[in-house]
PDB file with one MODEL, atoms N, CA, C and O in Angstrom:
MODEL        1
ATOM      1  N   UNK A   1    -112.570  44.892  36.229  1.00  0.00           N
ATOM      2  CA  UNK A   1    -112.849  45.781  35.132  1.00  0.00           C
ATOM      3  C   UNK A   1    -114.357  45.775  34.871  1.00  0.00           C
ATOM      4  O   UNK A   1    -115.048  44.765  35.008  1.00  0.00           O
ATOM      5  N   UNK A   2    -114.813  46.944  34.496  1.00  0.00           N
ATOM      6  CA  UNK A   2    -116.479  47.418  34.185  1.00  0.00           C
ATOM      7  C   UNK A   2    -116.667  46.735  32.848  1.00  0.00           C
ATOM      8  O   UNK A   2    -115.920  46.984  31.902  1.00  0.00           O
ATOM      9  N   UNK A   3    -117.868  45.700  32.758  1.00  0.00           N
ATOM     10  CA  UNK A   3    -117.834  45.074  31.794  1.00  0.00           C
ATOM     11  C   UNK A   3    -119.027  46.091  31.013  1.00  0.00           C
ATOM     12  O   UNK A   3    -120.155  46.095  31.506  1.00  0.00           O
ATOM     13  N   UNK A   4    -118.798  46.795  30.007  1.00  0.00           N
ATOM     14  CA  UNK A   4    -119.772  47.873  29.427  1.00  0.00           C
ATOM     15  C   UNK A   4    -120.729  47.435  27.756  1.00  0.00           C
ATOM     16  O   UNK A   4    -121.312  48.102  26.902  1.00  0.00           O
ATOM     17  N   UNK A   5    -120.429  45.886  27.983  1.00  0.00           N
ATOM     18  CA  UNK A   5    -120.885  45.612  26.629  1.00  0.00           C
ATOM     19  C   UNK A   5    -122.108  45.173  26.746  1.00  0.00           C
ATOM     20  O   UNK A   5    -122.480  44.198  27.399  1.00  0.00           O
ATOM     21  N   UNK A   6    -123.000  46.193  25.847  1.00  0.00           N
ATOM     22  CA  UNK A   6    -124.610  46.339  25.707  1.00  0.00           C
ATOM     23  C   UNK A   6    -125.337  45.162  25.104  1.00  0.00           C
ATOM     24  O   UNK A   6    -126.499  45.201  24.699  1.00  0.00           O
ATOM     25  N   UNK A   7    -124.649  44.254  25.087  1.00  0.00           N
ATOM     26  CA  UNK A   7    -125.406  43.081  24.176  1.00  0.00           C
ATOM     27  C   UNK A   7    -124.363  41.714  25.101  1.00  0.00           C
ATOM     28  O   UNK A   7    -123.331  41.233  24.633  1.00  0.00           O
ATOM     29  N   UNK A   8    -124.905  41.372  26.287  1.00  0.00           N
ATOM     30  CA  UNK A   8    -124.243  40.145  26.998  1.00  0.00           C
ATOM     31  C   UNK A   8    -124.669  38.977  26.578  1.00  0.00           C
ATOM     32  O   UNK A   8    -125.522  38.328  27.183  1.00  0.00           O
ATOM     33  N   UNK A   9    -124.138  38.627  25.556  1.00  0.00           N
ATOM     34  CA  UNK A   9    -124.057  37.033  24.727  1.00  0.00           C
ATOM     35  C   UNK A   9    -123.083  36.202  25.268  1.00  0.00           C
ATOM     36  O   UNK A   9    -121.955  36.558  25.610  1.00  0.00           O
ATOM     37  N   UNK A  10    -123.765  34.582  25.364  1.00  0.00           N
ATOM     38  CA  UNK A  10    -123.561  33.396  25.621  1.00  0.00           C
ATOM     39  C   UNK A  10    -123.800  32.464  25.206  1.00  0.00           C
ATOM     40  O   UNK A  10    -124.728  32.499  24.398  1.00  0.00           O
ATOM     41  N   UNK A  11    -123.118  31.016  25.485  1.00  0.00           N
ATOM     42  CA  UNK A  11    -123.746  30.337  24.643  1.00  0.00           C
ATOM     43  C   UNK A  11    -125.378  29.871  24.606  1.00  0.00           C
ATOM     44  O   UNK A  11    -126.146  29.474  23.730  1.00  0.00           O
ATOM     45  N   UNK A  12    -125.456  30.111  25.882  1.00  0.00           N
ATOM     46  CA  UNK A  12    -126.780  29.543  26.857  1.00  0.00           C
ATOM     47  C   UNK A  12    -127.779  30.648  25.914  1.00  0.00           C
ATOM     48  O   UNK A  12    -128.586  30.173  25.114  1.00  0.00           O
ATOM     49  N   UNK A  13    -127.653  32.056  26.078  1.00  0.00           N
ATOM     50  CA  UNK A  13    -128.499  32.698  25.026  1.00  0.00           C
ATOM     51  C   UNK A  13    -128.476  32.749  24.021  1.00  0.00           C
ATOM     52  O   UNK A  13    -129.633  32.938  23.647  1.00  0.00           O
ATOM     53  N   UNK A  14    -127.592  32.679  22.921  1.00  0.00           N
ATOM     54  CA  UNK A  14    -127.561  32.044  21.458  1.00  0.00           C
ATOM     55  C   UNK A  14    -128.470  30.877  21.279  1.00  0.00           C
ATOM     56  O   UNK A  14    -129.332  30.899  20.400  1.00  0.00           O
ATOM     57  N   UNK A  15    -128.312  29.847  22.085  1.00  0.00           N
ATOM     58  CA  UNK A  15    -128.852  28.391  21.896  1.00  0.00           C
ATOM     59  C   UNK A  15    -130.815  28.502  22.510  1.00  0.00           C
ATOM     60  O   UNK A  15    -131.767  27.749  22.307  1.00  0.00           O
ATOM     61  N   UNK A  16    -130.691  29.728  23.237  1.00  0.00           N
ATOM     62  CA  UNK A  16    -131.903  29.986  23.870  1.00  0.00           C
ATOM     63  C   UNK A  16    -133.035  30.667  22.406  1.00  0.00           C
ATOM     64  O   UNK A  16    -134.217  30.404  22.184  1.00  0.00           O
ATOM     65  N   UNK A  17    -132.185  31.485  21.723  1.00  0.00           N
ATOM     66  CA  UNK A  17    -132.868  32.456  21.012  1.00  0.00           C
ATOM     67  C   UNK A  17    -133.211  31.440  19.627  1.00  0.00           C
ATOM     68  O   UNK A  17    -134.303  31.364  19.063  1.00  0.00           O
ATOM     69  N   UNK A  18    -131.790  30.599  19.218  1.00  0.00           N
ATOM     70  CA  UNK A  18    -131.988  30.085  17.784  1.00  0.00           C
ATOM     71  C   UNK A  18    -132.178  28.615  17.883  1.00  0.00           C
ATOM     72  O   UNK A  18    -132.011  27.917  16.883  1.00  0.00           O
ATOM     73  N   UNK A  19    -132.652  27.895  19.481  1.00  0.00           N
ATOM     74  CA  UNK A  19    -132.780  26.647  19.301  1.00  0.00           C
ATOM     75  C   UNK A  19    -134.255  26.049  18.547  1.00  0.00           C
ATOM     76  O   UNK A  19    -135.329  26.595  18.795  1.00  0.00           O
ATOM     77  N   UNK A  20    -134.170  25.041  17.744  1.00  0.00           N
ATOM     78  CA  UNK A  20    -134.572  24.229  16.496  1.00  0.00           C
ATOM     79  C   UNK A  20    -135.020  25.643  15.567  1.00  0.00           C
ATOM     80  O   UNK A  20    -136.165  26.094  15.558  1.00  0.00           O
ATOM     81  N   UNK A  21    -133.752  26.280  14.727  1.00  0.00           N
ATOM     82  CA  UNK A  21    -133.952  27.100  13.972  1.00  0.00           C
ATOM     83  C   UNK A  21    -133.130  25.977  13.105  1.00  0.00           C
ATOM     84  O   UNK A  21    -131.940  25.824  13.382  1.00  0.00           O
ATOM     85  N   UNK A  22    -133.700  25.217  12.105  1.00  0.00           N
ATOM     86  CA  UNK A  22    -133.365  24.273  10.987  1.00  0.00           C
ATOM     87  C   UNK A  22    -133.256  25.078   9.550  1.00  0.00           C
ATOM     88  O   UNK A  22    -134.220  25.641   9.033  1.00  0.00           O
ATOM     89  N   UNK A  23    -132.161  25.048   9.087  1.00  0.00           N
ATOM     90  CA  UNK A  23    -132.165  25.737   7.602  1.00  0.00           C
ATOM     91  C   UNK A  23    -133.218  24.970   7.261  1.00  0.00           C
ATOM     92  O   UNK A  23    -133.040  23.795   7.580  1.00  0.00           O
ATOM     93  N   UNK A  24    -134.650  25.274   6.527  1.00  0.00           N
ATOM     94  CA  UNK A  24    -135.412  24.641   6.051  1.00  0.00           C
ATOM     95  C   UNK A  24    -136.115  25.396   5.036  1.00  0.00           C
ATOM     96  O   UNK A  24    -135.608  26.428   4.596  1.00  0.00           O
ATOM     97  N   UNK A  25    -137.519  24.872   4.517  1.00  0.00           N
ATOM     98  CA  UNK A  25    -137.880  25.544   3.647  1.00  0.00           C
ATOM     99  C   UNK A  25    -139.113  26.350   4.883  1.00  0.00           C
ATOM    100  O   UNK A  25    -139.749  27.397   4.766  1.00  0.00           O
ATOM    101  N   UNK A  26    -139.083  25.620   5.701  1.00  0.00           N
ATOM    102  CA  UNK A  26    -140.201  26.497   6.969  1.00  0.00           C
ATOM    103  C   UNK A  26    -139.541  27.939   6.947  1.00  0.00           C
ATOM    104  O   UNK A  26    -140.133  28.874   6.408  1.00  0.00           O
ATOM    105  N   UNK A  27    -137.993  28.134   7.694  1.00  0.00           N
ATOM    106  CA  UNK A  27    -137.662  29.340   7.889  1.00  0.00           C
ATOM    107  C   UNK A  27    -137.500  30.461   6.361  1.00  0.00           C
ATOM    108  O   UNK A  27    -137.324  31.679   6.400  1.00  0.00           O
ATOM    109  N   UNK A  28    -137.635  29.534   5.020  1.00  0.00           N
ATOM    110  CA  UNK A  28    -137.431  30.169   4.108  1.00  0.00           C
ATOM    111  C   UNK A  28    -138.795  31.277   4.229  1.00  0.00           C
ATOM    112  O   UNK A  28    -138.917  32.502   4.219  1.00  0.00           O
ATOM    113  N   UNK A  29    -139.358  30.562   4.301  1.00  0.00           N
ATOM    114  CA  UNK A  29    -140.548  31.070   3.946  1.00  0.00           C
ATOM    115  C   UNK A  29    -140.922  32.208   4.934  1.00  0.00           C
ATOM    116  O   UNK A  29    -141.587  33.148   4.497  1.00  0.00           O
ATOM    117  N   UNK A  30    -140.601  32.191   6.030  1.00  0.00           N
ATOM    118  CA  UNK A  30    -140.611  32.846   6.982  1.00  0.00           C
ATOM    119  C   UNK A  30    -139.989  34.063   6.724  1.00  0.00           C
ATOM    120  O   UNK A  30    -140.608  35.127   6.691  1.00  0.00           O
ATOM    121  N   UNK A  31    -138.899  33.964   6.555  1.00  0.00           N
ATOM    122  CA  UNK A  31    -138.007  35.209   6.163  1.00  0.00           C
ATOM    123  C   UNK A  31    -138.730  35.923   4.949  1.00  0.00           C
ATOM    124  O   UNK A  31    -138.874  37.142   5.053  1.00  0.00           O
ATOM    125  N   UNK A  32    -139.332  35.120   3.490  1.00  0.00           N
ATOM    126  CA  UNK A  32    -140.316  35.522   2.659  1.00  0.00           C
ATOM    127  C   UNK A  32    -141.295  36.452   2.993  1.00  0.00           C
ATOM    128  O   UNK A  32    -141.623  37.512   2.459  1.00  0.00           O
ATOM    129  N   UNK A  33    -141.736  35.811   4.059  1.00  0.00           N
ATOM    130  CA  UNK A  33    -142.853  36.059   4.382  1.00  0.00           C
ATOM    131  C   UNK A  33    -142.829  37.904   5.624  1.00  0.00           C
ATOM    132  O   UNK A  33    -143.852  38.522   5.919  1.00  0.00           O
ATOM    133  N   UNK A  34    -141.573  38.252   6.006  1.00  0.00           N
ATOM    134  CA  UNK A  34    -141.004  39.471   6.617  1.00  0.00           C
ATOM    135  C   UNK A  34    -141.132  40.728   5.456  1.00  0.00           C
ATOM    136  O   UNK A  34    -140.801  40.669   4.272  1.00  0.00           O
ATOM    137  N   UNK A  35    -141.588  41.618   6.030  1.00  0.00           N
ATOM    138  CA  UNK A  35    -141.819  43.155   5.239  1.00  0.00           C
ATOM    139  C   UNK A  35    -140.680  43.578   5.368  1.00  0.00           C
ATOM    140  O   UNK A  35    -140.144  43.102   6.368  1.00  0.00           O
ATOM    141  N   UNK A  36    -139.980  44.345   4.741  1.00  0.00           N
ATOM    142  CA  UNK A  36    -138.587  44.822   4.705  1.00  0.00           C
ATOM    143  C   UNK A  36    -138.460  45.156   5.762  1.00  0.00           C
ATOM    144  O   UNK A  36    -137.582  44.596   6.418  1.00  0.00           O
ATOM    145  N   UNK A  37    -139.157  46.057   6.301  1.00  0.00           N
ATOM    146  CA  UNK A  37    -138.153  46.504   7.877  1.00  0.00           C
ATOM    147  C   UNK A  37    -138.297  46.010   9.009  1.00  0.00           C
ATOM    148  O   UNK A  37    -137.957  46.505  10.083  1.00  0.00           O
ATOM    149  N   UNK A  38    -138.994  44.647   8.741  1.00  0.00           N
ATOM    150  CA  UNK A  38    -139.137  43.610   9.836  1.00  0.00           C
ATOM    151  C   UNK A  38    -138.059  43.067   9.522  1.00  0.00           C
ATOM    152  O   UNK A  38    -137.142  42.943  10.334  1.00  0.00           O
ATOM    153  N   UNK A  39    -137.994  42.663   8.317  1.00  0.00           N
ATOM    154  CA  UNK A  39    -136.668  41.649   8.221  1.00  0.00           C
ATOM    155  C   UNK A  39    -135.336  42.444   8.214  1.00  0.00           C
ATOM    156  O   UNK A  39    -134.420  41.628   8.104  1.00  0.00           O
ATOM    157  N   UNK A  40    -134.938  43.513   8.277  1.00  0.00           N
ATOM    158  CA  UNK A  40    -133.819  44.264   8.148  1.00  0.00           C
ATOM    159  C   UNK A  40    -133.563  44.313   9.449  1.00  0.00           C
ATOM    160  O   UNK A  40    -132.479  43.993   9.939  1.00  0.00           O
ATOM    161  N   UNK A  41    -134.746  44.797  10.209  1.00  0.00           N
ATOM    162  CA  UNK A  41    -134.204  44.676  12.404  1.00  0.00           C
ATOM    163  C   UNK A  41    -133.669  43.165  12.754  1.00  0.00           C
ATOM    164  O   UNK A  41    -132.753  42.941  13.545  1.00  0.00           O
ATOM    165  N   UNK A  42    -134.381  42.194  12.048  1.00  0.00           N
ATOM    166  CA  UNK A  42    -134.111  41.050  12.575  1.00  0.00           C
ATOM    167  C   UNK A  42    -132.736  40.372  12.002  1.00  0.00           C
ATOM    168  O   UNK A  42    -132.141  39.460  12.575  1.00  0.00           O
ATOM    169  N   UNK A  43    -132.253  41.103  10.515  1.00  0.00           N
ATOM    170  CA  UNK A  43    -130.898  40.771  10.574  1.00  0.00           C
ATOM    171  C   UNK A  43    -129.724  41.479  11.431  1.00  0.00           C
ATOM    172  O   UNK A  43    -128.599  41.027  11.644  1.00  0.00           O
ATOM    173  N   UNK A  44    -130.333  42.841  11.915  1.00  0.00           N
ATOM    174  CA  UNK A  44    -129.264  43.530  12.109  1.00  0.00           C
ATOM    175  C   UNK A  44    -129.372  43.034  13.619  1.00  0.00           C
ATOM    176  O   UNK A  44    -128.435  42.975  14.415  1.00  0.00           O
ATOM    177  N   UNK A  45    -130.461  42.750  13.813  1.00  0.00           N
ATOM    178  CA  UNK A  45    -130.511  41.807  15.559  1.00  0.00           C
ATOM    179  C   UNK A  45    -129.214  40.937  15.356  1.00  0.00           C
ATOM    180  O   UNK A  45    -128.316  40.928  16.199  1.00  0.00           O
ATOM    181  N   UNK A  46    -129.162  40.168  14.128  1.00  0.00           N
ATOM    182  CA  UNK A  46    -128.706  38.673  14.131  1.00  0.00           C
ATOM    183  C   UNK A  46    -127.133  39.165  14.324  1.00  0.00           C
ATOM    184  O   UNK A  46    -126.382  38.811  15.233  1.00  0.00           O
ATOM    185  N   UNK A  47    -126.830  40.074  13.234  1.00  0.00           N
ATOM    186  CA  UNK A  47    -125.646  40.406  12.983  1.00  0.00           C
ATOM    187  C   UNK A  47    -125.117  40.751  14.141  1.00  0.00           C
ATOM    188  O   UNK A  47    -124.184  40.089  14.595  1.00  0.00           O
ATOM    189  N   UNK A  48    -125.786  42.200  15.035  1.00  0.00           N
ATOM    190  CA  UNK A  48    -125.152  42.288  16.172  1.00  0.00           C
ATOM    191  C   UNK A  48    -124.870  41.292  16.861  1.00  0.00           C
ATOM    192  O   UNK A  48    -123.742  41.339  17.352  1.00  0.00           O
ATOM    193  N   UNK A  49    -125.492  40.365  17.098  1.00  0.00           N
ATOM    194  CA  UNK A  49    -125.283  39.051  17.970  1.00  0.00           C
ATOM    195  C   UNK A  49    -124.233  38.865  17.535  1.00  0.00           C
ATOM    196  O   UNK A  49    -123.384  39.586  18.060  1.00  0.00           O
ATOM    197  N   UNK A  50    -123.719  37.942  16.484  1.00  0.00           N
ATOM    198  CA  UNK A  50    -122.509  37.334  15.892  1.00  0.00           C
ATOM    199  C   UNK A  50    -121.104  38.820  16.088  1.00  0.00           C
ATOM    200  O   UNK A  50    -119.935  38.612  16.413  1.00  0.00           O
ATOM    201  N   UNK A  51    -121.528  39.772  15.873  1.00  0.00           N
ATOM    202  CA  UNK A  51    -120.273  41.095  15.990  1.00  0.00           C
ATOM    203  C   UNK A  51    -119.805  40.842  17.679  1.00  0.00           C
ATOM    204  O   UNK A  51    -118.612  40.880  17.979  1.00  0.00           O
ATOM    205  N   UNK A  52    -120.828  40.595  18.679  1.00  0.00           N
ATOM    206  CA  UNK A  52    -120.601  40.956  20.241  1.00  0.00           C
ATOM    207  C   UNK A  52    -120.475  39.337  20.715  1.00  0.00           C
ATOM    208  O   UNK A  52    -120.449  39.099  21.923  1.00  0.00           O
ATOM    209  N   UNK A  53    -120.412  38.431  19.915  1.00  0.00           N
ATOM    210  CA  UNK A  53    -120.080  37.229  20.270  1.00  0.00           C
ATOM    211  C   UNK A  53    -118.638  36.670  20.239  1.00  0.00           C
ATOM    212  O   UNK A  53    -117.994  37.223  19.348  1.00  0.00           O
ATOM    213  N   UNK A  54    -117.992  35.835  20.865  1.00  0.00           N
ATOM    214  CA  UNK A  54    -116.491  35.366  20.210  1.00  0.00           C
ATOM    215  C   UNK A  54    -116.886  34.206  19.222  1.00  0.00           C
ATOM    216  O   UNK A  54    -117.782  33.370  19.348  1.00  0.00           O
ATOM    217  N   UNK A  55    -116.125  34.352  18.372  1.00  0.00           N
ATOM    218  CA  UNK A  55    -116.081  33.021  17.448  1.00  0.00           C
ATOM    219  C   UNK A  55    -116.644  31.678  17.854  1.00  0.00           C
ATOM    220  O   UNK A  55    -117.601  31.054  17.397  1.00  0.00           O
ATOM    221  N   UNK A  56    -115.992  31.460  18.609  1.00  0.00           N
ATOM    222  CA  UNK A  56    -115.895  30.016  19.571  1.00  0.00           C
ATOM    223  C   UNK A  56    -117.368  29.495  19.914  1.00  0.00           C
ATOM    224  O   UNK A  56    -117.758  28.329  19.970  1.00  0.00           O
ATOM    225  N   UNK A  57    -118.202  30.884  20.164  1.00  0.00           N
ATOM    226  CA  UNK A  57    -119.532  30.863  21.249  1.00  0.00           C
ATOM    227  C   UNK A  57    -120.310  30.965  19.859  1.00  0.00           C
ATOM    228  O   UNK A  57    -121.351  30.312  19.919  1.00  0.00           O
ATOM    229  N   UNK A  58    -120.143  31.507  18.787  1.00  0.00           N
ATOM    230  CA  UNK A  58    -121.366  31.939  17.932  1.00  0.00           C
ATOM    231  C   UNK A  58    -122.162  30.577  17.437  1.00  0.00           C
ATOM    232  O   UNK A  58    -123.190  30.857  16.819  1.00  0.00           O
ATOM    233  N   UNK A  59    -121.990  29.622  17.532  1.00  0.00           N
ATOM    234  CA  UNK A  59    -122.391  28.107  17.230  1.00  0.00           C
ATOM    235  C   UNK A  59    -123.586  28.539  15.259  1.00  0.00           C
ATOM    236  O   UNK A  59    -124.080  29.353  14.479  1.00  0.00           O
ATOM    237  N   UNK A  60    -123.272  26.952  15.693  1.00  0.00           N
ATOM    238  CA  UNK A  60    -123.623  26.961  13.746  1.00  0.00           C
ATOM    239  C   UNK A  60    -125.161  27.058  14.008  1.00  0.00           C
ATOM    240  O   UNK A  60    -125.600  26.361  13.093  1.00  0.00           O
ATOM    241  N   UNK A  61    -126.566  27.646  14.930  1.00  0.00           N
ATOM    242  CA  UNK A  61    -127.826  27.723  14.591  1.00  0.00           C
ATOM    243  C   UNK A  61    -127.750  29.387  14.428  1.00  0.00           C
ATOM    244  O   UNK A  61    -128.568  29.878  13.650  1.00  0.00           O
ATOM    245  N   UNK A  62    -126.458  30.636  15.376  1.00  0.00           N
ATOM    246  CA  UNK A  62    -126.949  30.939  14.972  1.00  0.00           C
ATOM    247  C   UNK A  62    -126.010  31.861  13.052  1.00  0.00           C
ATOM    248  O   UNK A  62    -126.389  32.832  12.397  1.00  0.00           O
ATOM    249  N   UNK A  63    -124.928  31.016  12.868  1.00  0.00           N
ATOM    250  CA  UNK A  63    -124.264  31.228  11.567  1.00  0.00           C
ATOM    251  C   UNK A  63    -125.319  31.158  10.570  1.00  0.00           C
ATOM    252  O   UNK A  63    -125.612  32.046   9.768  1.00  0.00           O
ATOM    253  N   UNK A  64    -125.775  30.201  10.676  1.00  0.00           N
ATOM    254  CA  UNK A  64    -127.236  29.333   9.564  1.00  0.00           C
ATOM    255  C   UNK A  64    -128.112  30.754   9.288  1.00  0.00           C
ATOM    256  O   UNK A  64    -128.299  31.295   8.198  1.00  0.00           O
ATOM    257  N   UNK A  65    -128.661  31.251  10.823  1.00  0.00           N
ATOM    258  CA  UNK A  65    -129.537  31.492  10.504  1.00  0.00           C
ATOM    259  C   UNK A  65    -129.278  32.975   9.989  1.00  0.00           C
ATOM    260  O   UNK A  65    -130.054  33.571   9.241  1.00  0.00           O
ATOM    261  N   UNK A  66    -127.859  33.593  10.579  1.00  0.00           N
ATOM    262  CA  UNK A  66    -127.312  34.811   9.586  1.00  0.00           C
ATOM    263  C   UNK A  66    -127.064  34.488   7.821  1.00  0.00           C
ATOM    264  O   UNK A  66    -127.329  35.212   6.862  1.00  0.00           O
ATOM    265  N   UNK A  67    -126.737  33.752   7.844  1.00  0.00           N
ATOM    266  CA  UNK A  67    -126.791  33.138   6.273  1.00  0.00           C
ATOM    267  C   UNK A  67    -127.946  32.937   5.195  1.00  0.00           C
ATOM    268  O   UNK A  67    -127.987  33.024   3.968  1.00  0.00           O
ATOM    269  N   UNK A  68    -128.887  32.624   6.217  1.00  0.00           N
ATOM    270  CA  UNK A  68    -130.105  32.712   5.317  1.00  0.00           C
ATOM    271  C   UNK A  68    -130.737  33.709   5.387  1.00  0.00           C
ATOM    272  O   UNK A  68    -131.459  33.937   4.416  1.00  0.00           O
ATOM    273  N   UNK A  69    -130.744  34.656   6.468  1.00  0.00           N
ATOM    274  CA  UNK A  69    -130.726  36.607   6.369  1.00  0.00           C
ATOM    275  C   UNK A  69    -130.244  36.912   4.970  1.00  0.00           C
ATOM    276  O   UNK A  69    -130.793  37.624   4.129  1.00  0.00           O
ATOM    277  N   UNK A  70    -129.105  36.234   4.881  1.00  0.00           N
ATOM    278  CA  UNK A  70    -127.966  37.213   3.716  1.00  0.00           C
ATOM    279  C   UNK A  70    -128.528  36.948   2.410  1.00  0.00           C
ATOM    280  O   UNK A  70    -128.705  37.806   1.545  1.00  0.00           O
ATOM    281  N   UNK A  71    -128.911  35.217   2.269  1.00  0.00           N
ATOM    282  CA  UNK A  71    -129.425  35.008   1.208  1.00  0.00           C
ATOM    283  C   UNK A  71    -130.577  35.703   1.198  1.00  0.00           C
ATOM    284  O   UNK A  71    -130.298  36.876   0.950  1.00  0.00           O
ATOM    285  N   UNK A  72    -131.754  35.554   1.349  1.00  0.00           N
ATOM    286  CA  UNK A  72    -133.203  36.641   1.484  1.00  0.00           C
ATOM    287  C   UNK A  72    -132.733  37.540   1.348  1.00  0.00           C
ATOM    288  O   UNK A  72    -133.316  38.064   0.399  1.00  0.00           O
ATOM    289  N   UNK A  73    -131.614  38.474   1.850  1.00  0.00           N
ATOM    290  CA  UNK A  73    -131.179  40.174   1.330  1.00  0.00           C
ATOM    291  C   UNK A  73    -130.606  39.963   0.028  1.00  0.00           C
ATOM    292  O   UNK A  73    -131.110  40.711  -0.809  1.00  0.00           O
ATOM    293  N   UNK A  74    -129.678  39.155  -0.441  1.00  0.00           N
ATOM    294  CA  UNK A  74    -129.645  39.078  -1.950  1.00  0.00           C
ATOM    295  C   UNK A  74    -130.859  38.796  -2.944  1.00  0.00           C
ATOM    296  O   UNK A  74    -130.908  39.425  -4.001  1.00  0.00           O
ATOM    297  N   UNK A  75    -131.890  37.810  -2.605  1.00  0.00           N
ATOM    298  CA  UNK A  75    -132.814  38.086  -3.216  1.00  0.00           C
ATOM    299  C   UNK A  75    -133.528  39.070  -3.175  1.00  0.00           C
ATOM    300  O   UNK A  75    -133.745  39.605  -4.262  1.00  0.00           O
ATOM    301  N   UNK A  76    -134.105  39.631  -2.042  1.00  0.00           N
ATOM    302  CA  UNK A  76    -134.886  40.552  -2.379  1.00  0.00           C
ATOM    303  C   UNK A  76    -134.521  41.614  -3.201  1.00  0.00           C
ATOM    304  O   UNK A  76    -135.327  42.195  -3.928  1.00  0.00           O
ATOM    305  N   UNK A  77    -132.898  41.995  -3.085  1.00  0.00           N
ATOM    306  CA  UNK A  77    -131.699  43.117  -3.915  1.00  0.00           C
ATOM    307  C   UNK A  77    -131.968  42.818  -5.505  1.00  0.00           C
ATOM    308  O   UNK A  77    -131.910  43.749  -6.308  1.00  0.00           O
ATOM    309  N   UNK A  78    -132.294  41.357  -5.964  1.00  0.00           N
ATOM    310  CA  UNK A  78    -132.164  40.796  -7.000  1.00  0.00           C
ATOM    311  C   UNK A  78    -133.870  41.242  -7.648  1.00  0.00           C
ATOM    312  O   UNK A  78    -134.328  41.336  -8.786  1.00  0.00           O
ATOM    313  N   UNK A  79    -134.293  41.383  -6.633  1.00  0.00           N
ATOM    314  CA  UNK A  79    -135.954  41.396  -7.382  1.00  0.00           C
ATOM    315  C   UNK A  79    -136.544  42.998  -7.755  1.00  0.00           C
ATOM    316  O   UNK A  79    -137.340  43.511  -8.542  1.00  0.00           O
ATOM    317  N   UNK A  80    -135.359  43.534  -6.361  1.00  0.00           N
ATOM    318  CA  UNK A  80    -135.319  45.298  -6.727  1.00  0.00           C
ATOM    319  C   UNK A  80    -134.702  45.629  -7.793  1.00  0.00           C
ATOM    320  O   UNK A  80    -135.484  45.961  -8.684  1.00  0.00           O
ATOM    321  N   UNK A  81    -133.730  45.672  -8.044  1.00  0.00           N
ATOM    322  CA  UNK A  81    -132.894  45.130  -9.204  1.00  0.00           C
ATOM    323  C   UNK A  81    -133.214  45.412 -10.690  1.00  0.00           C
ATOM    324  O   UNK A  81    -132.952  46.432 -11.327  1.00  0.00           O
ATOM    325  N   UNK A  82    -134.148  43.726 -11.312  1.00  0.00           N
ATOM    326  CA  UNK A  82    -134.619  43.459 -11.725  1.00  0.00           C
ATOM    327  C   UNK A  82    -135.811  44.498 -11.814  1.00  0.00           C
ATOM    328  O   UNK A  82    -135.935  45.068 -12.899  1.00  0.00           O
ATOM    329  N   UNK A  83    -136.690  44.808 -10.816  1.00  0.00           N
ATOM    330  CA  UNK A  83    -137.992  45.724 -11.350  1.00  0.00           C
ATOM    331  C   UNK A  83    -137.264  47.040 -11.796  1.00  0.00           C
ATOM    332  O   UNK A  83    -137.710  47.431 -12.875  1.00  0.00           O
ATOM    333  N   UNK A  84    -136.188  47.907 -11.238  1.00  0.00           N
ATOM    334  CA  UNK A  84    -135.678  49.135 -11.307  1.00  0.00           C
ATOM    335  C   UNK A  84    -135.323  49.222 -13.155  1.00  0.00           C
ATOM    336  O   UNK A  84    -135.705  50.107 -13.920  1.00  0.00           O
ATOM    337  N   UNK A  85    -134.556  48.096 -13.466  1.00  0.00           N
ATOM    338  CA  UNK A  85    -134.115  47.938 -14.327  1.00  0.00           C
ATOM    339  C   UNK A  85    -135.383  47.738 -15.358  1.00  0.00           C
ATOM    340  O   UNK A  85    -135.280  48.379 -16.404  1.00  0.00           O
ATOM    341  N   UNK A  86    -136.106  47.246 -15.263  1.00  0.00           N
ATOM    342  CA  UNK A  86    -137.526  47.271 -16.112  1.00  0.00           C
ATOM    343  C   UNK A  86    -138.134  48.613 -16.227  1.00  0.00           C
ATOM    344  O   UNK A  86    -138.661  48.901 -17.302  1.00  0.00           O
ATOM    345  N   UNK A  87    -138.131  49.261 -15.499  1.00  0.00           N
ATOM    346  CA  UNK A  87    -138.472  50.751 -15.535  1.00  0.00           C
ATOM    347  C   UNK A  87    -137.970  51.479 -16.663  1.00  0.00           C
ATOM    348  O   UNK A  87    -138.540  51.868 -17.683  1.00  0.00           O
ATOM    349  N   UNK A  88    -136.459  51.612 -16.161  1.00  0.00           N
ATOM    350  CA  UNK A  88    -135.543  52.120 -17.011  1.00  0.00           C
ATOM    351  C   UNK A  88    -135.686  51.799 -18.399  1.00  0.00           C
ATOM    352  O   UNK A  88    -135.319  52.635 -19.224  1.00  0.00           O
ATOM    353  N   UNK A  89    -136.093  50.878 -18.716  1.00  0.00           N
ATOM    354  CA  UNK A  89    -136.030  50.268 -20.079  1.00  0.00           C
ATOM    355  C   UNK A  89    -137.583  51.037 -20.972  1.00  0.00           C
ATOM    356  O   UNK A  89    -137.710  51.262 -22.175  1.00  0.00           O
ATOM    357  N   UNK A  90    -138.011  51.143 -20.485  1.00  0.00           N
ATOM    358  CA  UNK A  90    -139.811  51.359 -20.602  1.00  0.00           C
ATOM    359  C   UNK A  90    -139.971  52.651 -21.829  1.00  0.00           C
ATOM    360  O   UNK A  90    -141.086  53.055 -22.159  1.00  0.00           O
TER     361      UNK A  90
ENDMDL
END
């Protein structure tokens, strides 16, 4: 069978892409430190990975590091939010 899937993930490349990616305050900052549509490609990088991966293979560097994507997108949501809502009030 024609294997047609555009994103050929393994464990060998998961572990290649997110090895010593440490939940830390280094990568916090990092992600901080991303302009929105830097950091929006690089979650939707992440995400695709984990969607075209099996369970089994997605290993916990790179779960972590979708997780702390998610958190940074709730904050930043929280800070848009927050200013929109200050507007409104004005």
């Amino acid at each position: 069978m024609l294997d047609l899937n555009p994103f050929p993930v393994t464990r060998a490349t998961i572990n290649r892409d997110f090895k010593d990616k440490a939940m830390d305050d280094s990568e916090h900052d990092e992600l901080a430190a991303m302009d929105d549509p830097e950091f929006l490609a690089e979650r939707r990088r992440v995400r695709d990975l984990l969607e075209h991966t099996p369970e089994y293979d997605a290993g916990p560097e790179l779960t972590a590091r979708y997780e702390a994507l998610n958190d940074e997108f709730i904050r930043r949501a929280r800070i848009a939010w927050a200013q929109a809502g200050q507007e409104v009030n004005r």
